[in-house]
Backbone as CSV, one residue per row, in Angstrom:
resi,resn,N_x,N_y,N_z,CA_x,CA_y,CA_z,C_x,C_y,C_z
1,UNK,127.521,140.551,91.345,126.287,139.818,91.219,126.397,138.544,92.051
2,UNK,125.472,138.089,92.785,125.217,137.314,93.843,125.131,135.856,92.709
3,UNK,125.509,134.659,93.358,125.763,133.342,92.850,123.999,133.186,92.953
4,UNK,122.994,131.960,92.348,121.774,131.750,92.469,121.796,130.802,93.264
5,UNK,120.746,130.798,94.466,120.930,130.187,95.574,120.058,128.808,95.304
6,UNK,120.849,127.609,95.543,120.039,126.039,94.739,119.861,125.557,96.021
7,UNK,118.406,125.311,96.179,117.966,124.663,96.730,118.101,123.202,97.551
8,UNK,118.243,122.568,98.777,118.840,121.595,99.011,117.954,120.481,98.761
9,UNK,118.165,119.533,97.452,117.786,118.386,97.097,116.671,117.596,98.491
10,UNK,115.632,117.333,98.964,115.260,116.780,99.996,115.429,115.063,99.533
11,UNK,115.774,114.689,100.146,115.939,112.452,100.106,114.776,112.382,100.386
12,UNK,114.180,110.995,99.463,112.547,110.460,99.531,112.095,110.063,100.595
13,UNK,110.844,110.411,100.656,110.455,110.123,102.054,110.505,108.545,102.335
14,UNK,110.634,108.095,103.480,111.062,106.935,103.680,110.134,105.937,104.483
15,UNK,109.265,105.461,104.234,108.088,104.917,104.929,108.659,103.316,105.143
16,UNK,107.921,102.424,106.421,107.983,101.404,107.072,107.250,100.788,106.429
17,UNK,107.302,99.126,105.977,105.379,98.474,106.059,106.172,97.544,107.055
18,UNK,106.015,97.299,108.091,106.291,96.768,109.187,104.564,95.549,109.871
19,UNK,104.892,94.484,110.285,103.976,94.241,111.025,102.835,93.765,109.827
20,UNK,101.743,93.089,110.660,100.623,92.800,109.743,100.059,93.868,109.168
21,UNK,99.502,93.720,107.523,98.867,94.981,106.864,97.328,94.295,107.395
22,UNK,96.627,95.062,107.679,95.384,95.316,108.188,94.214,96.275,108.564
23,UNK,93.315,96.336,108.843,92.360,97.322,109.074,93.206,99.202,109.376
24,UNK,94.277,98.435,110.490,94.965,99.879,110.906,95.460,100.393,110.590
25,UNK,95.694,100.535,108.962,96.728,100.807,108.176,96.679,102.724,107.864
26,UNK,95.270,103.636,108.795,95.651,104.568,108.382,96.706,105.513,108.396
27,UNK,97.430,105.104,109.418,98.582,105.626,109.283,99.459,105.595,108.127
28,UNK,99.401,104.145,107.860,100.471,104.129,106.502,100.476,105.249,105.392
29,UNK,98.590,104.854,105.012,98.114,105.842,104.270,98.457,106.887,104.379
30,UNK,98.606,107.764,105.756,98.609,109.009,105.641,100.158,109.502,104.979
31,UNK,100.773,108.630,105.700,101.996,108.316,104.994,102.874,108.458,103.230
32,UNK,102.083,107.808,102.717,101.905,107.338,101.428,100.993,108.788,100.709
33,UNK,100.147,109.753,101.244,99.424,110.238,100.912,100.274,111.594,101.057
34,UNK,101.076,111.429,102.039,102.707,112.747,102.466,103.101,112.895,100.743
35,UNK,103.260,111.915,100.322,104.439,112.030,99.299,104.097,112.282,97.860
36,UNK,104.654,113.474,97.121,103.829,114.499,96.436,103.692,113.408,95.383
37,UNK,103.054,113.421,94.323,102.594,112.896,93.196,103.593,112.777,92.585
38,UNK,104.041,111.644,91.827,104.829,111.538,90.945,106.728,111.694,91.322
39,UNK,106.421,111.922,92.496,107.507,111.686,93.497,108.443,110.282,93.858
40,UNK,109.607,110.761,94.151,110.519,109.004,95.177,109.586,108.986,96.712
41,UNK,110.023,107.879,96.900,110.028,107.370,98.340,110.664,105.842,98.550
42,UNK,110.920,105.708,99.404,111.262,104.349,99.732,110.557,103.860,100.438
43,UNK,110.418,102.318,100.119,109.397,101.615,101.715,110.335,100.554,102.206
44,UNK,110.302,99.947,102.855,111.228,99.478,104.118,109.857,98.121,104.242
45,UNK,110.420,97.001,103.702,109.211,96.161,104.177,109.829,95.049,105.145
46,UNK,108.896,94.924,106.239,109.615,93.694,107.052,107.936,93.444,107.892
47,UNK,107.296,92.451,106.680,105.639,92.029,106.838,105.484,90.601,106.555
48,UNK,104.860,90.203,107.592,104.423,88.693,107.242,103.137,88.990,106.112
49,UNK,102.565,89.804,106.225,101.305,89.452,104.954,100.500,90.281,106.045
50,UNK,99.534,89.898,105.854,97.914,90.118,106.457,96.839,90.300,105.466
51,UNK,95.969,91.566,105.315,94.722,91.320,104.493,94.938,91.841,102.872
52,UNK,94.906,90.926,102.267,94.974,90.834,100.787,94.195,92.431,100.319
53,UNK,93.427,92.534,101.333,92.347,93.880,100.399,93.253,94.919,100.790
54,UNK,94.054,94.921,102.159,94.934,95.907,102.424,96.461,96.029,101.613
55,UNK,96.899,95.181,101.148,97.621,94.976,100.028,97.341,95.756,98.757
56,UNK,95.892,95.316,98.319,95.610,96.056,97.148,95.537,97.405,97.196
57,UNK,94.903,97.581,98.356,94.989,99.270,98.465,96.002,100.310,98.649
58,UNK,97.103,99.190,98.841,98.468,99.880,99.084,98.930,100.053,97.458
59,UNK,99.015,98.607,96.919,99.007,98.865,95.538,98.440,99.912,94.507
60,UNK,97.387,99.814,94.568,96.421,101.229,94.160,96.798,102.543,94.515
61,UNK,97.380,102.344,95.669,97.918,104.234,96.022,99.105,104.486,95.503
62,UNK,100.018,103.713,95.619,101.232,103.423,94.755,101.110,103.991,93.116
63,UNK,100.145,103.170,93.022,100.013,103.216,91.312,99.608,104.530,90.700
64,UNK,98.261,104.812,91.681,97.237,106.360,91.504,98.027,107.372,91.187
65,UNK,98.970,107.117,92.627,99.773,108.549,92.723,100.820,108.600,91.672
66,UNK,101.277,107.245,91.107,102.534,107.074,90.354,103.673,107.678,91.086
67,UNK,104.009,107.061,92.189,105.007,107.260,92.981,106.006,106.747,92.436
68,UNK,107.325,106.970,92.299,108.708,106.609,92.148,108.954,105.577,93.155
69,UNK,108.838,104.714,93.618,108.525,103.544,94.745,109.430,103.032,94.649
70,UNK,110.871,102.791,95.921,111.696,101.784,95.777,111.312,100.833,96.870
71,UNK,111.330,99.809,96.490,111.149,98.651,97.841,112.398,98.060,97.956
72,UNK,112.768,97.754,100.044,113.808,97.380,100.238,113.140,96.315,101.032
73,UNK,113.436,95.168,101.189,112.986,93.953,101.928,114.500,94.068,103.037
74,UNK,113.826,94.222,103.997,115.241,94.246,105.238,114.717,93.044,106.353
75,UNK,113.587,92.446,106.065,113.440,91.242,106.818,112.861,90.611,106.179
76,UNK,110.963,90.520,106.184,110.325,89.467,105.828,109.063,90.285,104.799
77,UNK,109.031,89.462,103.981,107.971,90.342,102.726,107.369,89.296,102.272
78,UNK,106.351,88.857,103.231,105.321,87.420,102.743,104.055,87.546,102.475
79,UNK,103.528,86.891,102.033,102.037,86.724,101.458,101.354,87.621,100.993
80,UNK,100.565,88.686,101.610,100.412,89.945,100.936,100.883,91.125,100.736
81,UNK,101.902,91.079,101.354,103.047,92.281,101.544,103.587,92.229,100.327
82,UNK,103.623,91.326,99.483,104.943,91.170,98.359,103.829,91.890,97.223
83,UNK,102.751,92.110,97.154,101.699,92.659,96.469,102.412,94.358,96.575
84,UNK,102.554,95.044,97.164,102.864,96.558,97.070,104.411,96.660,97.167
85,UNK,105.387,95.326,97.544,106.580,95.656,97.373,106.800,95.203,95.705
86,UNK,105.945,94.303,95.147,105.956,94.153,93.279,105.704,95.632,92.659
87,UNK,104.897,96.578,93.254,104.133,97.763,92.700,105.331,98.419,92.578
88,UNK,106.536,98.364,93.318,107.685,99.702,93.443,108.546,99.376,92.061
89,UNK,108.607,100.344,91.602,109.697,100.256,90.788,111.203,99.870,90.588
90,UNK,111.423,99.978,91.730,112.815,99.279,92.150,112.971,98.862,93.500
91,UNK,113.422,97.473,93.080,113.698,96.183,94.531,114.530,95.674,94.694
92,UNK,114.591,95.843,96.412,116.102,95.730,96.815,115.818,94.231,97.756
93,UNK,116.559,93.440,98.248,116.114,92.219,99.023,117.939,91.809,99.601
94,UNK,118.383,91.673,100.504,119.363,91.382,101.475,119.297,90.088,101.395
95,UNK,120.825,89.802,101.362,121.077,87.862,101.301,120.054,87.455,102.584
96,UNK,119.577,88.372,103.739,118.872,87.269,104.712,117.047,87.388,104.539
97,UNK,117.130,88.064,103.606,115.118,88.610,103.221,114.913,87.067,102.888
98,UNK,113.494,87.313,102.634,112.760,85.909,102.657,110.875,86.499,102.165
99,UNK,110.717,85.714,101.059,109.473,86.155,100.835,108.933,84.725,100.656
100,UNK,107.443,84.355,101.112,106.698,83.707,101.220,105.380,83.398,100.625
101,UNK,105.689,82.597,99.585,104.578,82.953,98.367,103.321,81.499,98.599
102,UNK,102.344,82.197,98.790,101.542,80.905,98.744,100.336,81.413,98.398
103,UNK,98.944,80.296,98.053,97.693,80.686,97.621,97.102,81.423,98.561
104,UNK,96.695,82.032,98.067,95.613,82.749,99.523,94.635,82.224,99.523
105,UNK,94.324,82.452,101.335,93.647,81.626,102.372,92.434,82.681,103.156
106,UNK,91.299,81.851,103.133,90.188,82.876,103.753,90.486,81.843,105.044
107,UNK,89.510,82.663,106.144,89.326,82.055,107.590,88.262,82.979,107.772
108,UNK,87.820,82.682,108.646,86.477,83.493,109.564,86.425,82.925,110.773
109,UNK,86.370,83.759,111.495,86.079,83.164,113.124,84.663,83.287,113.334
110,UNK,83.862,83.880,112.395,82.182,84.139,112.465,81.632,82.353,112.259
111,UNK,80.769,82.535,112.771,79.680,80.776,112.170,79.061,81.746,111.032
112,UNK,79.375,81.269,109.977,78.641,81.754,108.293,77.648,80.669,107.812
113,UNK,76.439,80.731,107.673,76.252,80.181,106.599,76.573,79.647,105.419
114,UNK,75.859,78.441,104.819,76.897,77.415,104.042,76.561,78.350,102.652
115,UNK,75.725,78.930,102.431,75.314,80.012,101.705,76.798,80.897,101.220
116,UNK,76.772,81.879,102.385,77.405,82.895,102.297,79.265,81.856,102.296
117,UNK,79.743,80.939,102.812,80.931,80.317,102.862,81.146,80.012,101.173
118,UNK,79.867,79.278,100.497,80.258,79.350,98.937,80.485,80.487,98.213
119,UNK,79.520,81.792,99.014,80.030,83.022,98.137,82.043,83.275,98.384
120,UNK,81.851,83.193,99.610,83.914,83.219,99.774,84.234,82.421,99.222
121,UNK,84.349,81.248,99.144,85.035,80.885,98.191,85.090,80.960,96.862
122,UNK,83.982,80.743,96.253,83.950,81.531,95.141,84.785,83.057,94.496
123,UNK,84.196,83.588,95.492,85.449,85.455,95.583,87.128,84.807,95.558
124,UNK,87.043,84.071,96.769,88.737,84.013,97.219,89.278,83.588,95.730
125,UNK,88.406,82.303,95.376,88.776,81.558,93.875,89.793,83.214,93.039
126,UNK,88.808,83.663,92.474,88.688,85.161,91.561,89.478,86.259,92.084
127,UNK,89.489,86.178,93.140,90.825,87.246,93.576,92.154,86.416,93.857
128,UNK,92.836,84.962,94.111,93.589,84.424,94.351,93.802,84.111,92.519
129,UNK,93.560,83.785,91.617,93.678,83.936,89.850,94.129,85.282,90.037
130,UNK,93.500,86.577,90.085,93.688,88.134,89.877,94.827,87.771,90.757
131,UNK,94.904,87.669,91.832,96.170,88.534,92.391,97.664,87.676,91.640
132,UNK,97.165,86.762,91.415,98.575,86.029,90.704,99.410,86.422,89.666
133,UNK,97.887,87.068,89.123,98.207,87.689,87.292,98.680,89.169,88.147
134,UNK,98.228,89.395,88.476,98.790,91.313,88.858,99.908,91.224,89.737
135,UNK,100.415,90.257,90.407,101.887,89.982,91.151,102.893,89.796,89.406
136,UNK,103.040,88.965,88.684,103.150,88.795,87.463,103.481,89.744,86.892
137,UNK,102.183,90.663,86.913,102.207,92.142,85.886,103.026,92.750,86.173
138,UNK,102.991,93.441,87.963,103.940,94.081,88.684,105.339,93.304,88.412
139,UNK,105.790,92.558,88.685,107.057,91.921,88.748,107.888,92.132,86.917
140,UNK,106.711,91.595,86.469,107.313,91.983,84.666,107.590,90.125,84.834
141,UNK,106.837,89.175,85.456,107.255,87.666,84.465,106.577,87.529,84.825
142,UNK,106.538,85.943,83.905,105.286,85.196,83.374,104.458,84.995,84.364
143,UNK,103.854,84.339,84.516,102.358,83.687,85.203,102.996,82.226,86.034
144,UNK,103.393,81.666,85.245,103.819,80.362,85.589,104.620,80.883,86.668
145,UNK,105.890,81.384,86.598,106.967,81.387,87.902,105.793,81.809,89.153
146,UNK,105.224,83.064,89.469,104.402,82.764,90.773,103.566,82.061,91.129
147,UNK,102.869,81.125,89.660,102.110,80.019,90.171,102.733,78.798,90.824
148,UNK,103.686,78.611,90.277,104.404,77.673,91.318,105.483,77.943,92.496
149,UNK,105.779,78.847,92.472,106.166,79.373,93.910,104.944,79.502,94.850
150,UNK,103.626,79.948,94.747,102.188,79.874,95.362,101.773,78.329,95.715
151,UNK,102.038,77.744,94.546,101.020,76.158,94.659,102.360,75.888,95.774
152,UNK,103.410,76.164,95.924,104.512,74.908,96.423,104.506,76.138,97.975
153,UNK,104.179,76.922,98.565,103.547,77.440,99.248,105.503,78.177,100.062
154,UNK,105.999,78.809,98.755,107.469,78.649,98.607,107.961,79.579,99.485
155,UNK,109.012,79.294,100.490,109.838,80.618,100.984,110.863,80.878,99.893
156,UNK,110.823,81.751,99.349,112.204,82.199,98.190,113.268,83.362,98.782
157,UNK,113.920,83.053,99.001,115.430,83.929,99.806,115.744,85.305,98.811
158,UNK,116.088,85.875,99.643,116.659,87.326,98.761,117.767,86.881,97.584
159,UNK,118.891,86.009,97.990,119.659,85.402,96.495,118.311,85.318,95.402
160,UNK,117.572,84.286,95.814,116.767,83.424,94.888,116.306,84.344,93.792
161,UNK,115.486,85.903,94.525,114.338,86.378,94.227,115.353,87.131,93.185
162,UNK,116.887,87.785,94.047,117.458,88.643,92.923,117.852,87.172,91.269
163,UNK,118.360,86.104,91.878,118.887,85.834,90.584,117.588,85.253,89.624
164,UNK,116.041,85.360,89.776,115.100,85.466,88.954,114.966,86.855,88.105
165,UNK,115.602,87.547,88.741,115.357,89.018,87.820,114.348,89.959,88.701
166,UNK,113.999,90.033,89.936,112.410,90.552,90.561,113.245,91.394,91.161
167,UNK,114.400,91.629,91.506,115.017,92.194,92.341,116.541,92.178,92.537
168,UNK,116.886,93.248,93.014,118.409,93.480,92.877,119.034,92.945,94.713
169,UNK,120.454,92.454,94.268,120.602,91.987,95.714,121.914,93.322,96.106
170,UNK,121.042,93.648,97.473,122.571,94.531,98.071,122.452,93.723,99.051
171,UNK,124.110,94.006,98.957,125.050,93.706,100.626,125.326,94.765,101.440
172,UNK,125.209,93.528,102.426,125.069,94.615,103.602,125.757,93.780,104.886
């Protein structure tokens, strides 16, 4: 009788967030959308930030799918990037990572009306509160620690972030 032939384990798919998150992100997506439901993957973040709404949506796919999500910070994981590397379930950050926590900031290069400029701010107000509390949620602490890493507009080092508890430090 023949031995039963076991299948070779496949390693999680391994996705980049590299570069500003922004409009062009379908690739990522398609990416993120590869990896079966309820599945590992790893992401590899080395992002200055970019658009907060592209953040969330990374978050949201993360979450939807309930991906097994490990985040590894191998360079820079700032401003809105740290939004979908909080979503992973397990975080990795290198003595030279560096995350960059500050309030979020609207700009427009359009001439807006003084009208429509109070509606942004107003929004930014309500999503800069939300995103604080849901960085928080994701991370598993309080409110206070990212409010003042945000107000003080903080670079926090991979030591820093692991000896808060947000993340585990490997060497490398």
């Amino acid at each position: 009788m023949s031995e039963p032939i076991e299948e070779e384990q496949d390693s999680p798919i391994e996705i980049a967030i590299a570069g500003e998150l922004g409009e062009d992100n379908a690739d990522l997506y398609e990416k993120i959308l590869a990896v079966p439901e309820n599945e590992e993957c790893t992401f590899y973040f080395d992002s200055p930030g970019g658009s907060s709404y592209a953040a969330t949506a990374l978050v949201t796919l993360i979450r939807l799918r309930k991906l097994k999500a490990t985040g590894i910070v191998i360079g820079e994981c700032s401003s809105a990037a740290i939004w979908p590397f909080a979503a992973c379930q397990k975080r990795f950050v290198s003595p030279w990572s560096v995350l960059l926590f500050h309030p979020m900031r609207w700009q427009s290069e359009e001439n807006i009306g003084f009208i429509e400029a109070n509606e942004w701010v107003r929004h930014y107000k309500h999503l800069h509160e939300e995103m604080d509390s849901l960085l928080a949620r994701l991370f598993g602490v309080e409110e206070d620690l990212i409010q003042k890493w945000s107000k003080a507009n903080r670079f926090v080092t991979g030591p820093e972030l692991a000896e808060a508890g947000l993340a585990e430090l490997i060497k490398v």
